[in-house]
ROKOL-197186 format. One record per atom (N, C-alpha, C, O, CB): atom name; residue in three letters; x, y, z. Coordinates in steps of 0.02 Angstrom, whole numbers, plus 32768, in hexadecimal, padded with zeros to 4 digits. Glycine has a CB too. Example, Ala and Ser with C-alpha at 12.3 -4.5 7.8 and 13.67 -1.06 7.14 Angstrom:
<nodes>
['N','ala',[8294,7EE4,8186]]
['CA','ala',[8267,7F1F,8186]]
['C','ala',[8294,7F5B,8186]]
['O','ala',[82C8,7F5A,81A7]]
['CB','ala',[8235,7F20,81C4]]
['N','ser',[8282,7F90,8162]]
['CA','ser',[82AC,7FCB,8165]]
['C','ser',[8285,8002,818A]]
['O','ser',[829E,8039,8192]]
['CB','ser',[82C0,7FE2,811E]]
</nodes>
This chain:
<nodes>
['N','unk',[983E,4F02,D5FA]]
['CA','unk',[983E,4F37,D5C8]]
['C','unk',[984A,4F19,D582]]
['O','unk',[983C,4F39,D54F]]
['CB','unk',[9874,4F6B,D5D8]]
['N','unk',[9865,4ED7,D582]]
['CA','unk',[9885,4EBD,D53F]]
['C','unk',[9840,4EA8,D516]]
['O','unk',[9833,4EBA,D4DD]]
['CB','unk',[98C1,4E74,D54A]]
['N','unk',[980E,4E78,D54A]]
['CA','unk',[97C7,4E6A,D537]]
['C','unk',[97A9,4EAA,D537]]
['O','unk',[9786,4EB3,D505]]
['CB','unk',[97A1,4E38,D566]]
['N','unk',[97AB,4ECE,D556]]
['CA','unk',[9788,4F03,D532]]
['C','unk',[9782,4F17,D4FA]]
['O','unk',[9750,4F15,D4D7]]
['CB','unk',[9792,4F29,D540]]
['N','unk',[97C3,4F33,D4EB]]
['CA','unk',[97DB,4F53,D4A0]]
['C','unk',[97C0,4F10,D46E]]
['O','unk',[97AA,4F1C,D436]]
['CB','unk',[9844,4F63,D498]]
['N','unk',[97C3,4ED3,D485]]
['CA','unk',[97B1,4EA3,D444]]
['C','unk',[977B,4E9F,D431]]
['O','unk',[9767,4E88,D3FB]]
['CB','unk',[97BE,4E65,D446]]
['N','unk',[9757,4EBA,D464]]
['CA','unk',[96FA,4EB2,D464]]
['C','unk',[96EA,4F03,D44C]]
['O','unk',[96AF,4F12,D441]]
['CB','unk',[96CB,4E9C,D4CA]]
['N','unk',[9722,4F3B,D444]]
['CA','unk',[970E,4F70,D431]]
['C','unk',[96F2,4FB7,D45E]]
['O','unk',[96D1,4FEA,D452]]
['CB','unk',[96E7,4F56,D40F]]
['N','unk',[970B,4FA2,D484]]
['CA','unk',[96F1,4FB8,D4CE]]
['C','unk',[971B,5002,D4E2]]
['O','unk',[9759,5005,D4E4]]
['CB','unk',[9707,4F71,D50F]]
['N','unk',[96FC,502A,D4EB]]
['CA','unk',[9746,506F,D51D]]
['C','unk',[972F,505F,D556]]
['O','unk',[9739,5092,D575]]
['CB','unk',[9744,50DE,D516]]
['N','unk',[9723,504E,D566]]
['CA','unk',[9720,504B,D5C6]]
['C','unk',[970F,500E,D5DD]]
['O','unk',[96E5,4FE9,D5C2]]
['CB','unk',[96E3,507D,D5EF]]
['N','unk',[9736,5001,D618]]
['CA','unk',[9735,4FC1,D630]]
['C','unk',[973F,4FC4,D683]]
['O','unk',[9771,4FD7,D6A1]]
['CB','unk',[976E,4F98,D60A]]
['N','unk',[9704,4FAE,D69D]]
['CA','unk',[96EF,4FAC,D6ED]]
['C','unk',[970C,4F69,D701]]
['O','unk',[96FA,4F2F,D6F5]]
['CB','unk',[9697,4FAF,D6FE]]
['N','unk',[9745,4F88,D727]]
['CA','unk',[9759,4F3B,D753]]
['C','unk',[9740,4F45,D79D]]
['O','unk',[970F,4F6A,D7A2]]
['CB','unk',[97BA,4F29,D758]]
['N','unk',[975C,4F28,D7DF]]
['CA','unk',[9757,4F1D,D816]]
['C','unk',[9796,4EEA,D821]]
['O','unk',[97C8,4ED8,D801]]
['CB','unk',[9713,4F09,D824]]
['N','unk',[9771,4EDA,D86E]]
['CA','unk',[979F,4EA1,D889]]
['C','unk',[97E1,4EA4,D893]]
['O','unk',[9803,4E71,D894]]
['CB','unk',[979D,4E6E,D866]]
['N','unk',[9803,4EF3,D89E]]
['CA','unk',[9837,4F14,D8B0]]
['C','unk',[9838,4F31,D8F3]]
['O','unk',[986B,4F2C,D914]]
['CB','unk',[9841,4F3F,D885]]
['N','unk',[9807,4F4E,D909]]
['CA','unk',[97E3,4F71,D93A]]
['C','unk',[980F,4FA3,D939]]
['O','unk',[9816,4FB5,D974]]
['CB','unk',[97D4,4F51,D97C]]
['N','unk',[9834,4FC7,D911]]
['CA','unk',[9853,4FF0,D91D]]
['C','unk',[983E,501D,D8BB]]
['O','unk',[984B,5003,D885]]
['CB','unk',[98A6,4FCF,D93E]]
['N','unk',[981E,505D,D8C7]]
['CA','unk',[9805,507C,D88B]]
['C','unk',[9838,508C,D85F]]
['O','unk',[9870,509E,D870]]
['CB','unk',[97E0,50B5,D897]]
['N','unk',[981E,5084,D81B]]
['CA','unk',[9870,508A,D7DA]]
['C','unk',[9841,50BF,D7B0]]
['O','unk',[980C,50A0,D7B6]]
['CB','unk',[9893,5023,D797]]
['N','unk',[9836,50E1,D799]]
['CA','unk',[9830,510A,D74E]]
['C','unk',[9864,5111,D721]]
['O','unk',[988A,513F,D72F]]
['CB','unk',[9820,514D,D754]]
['N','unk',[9879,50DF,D6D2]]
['CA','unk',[98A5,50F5,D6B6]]
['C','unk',[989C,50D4,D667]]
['O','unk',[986A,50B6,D656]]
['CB','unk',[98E2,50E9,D6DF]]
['N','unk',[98D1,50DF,D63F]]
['CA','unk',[98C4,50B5,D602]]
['C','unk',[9906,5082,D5F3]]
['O','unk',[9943,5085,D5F4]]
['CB','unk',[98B6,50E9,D5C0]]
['N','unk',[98D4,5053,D5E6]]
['CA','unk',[990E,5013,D5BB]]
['C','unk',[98F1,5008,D573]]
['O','unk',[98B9,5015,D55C]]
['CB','unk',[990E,4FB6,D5E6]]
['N','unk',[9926,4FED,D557]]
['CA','unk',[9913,4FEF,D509]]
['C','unk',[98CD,4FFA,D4F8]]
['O','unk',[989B,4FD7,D4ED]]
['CB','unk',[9925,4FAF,D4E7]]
['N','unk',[98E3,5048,D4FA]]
['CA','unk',[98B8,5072,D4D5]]
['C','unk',[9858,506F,D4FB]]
['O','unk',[9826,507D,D4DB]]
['CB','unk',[98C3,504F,D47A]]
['N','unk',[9859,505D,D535]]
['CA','unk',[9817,503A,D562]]
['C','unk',[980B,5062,D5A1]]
['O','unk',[9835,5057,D5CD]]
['CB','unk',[9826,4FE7,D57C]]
['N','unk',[97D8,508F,D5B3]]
['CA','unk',[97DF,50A3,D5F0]]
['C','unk',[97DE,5067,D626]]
['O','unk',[97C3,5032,D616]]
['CB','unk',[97AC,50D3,D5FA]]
['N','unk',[97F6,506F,D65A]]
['CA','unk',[97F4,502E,D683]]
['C','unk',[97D0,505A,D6D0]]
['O','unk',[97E6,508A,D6F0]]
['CB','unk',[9855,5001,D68E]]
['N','unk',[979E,503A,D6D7]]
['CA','unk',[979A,505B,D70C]]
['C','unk',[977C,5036,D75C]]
['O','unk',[974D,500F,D757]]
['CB','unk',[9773,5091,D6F2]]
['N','unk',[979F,5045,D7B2]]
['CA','unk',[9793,5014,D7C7]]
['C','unk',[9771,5044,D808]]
['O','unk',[9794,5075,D816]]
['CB','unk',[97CF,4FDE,D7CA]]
['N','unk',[9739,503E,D82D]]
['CA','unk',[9715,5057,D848]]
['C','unk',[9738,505F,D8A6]]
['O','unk',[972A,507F,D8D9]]
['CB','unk',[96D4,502F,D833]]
['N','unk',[976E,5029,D88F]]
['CA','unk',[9786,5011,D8E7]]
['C','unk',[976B,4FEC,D90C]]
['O','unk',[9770,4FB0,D8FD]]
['CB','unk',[9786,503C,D917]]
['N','unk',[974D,4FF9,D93A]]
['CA','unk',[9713,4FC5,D984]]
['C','unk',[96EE,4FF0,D9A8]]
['O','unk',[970C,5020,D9C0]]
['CB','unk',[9741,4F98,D9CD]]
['N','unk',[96C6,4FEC,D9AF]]
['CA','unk',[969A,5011,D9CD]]
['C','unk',[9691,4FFF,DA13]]
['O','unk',[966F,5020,DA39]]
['CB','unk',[9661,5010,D9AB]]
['N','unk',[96B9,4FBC,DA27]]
['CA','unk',[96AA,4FA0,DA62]]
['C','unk',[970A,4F80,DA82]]
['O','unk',[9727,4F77,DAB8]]
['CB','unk',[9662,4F58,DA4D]]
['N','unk',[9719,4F7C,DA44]]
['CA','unk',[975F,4F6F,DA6D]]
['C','unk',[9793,4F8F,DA50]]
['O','unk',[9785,4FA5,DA19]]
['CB','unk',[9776,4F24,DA72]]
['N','unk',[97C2,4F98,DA5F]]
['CA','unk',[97EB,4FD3,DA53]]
['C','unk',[9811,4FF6,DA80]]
['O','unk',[9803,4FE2,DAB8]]
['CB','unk',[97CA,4FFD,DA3D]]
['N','unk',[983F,5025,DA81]]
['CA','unk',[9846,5058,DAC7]]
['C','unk',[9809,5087,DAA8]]
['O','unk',[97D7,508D,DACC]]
['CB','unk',[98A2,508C,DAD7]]
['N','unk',[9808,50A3,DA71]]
['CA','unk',[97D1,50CB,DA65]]
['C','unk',[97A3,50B6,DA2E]]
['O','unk',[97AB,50B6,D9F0]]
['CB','unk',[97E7,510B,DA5A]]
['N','unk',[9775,50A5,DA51]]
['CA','unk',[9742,5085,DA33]]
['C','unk',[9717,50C7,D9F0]]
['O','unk',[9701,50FD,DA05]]
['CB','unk',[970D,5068,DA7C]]
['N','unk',[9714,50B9,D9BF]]
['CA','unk',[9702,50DB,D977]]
['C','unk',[96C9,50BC,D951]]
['O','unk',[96AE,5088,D965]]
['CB','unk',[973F,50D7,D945]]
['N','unk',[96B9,50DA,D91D]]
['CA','unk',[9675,50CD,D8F0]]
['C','unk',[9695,50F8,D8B8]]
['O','unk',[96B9,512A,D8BB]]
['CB','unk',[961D,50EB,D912]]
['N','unk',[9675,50CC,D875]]
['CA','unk',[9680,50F9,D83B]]
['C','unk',[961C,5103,D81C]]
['O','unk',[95E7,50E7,D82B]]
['CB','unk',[96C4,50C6,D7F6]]
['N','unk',[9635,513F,D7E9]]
['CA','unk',[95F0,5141,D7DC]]
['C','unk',[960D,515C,D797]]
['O','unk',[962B,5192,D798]]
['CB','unk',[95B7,516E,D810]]
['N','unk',[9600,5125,D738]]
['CA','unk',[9606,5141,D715]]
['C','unk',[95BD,5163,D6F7]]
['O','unk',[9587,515D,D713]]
['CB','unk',[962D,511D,D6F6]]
['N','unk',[95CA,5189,D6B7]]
['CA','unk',[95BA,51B5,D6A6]]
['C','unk',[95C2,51B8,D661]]
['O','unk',[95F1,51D5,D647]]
['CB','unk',[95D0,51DA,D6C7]]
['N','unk',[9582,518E,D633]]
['CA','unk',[9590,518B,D5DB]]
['C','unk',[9570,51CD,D5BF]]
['O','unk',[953B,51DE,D5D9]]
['CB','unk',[9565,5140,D5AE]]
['N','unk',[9584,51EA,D598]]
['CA','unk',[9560,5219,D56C]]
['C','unk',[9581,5227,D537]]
['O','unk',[95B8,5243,D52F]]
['CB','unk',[9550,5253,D588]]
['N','unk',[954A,5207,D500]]
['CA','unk',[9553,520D,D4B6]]
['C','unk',[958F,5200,D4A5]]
['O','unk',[95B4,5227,D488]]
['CB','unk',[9544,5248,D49A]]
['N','unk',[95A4,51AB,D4C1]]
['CA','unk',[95F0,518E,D4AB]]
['C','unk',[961E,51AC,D4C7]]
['O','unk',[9654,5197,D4B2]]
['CB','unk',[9604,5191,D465]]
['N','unk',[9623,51E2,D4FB]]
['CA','unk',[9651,51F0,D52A]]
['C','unk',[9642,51C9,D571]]
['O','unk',[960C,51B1,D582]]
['CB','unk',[9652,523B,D530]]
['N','unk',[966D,51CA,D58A]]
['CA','unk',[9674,51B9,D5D5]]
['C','unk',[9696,51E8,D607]]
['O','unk',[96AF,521C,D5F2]]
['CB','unk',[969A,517E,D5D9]]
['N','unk',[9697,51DA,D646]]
['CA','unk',[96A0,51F6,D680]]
['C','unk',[969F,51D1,D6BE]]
['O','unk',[9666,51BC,D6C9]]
['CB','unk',[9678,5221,D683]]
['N','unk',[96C6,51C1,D6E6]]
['CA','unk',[96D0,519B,D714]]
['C','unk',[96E9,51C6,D756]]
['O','unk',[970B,51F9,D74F]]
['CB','unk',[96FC,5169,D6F9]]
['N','unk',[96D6,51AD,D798]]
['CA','unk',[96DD,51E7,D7C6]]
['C','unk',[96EE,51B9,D802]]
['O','unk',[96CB,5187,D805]]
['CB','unk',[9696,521C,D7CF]]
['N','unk',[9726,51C1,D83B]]
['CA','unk',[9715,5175,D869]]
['C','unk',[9708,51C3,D8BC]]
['O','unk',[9725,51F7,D8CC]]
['CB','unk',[9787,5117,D872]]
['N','unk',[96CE,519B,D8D6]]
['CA','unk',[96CC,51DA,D90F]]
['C','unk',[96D6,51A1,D95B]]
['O','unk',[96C6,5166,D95C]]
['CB','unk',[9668,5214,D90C]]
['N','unk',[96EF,51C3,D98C]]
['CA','unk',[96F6,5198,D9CF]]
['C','unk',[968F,5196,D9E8]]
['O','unk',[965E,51BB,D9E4]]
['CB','unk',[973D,51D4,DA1B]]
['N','unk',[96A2,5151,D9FF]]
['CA','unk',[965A,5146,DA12]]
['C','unk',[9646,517B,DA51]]
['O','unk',[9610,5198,DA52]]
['CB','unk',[9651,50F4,DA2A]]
['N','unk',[9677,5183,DA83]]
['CA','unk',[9668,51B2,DAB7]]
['C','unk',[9694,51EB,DAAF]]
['O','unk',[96D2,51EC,DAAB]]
['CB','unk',[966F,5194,DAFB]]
['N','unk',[965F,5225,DAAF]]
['CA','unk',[9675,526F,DAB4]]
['C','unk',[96BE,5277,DAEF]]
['O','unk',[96C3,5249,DB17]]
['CB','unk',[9628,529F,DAD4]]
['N','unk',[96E4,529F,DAF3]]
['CA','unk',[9714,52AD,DB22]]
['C','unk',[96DD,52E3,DB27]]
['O','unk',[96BA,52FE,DAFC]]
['CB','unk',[9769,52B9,DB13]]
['N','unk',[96E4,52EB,DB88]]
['CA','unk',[96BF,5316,DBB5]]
['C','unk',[96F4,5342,DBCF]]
['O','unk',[972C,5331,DBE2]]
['CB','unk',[9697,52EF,DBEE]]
['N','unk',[96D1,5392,DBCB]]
['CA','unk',[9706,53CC,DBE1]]
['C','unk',[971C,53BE,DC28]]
['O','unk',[9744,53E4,DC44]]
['CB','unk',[96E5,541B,DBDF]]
</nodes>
């Protein structure tokens, strides 16, 4: 988030946590999608630019069945 903000950046896509984060550090959205393959619950993010806004969303790769 620190390189972000220096390069001017609001949002910043990490990984390599396998566990999903949405939040802010100095002043930077940070955002981390999780694992889609390892994990207890495996996740996906899908952002979302419009007109210098953002939106970030993390959904489980498999539906829970009734």
């Amino acid at each position: 988030a620190r390189y972000a903000r220096s390069e001017g950046a609001k949002v910043a896509l990490c990984g390599h946590t396998h566990h999903s984060y949405l939040g802010q550090k100095w002043g930077v959205g940070v955002c981390n999608p999780g694992s889609c393959g390892m994990g207890m619950i495996p996740t996906y993010g899908i952002l979302t630019l419009n007109r210098g806004n953002w939106d970030f969303r993390v959904y489980p790769v498999y539906e829970e069945e009734a």
